[in-house]
C-alpha positions, 0 to 999 in steps of 0.5 A, spaced: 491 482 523 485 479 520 487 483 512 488 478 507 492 480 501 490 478 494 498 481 492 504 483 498 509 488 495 516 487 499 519 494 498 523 494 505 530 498 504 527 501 499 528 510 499 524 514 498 519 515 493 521 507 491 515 504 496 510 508 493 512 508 485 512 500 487 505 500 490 502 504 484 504 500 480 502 494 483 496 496 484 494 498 477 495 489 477 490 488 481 481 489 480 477 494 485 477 492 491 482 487 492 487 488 498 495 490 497 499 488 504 506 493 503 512 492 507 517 499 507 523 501 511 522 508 509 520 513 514 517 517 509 512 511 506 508 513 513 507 520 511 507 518 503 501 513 503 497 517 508 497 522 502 496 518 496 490 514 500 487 521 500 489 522 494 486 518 490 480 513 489 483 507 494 482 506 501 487 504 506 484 500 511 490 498 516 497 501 517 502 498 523 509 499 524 513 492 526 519 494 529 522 498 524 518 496 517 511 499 516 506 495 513 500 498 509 494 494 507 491 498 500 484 497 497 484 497 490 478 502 489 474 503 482 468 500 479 470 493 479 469 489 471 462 487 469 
């Protein structure tokens, strides 16, 4: 995967809705258009993350499935700071 992060969030092990709690908050400490690399094992982030994404102002552009931990790549979106 070519995706650089600017932040990684290891919430492997984590239940559900633990993985995607943990995101927001990480993303909240990044500027707009910095990327967010999440590693889960919850099952339930597939479906989660998909949500949220289309939920909100951020963009998601990779997810994979490694053996059993889900790697999602999130852009901070927003106006970035003058």
């Amino acid at each position: 995967m070519a995706l650089q992060p600017d932040d990684l969030l290891d919430a492997r092990g984590l239940p559900c809705p633990l993985p995607l709690l943990k995101a927001k908050q990480s993303l909240v400490r990044l500027s707009p258009g910095q990327l967010l690399e999440v590693m889960a094992t919850d099952a339930g982030s597939w479906r989660d993350f998909e949500t949220f994404v289309a939920q909100s102002v951020h963009e998601m552009p990779a997810r994979e499935e490694r053996g059993d931990v889900y790697h999602y790549w999130i852009r901070k979106g927003g106006e970035p700071d003058s």
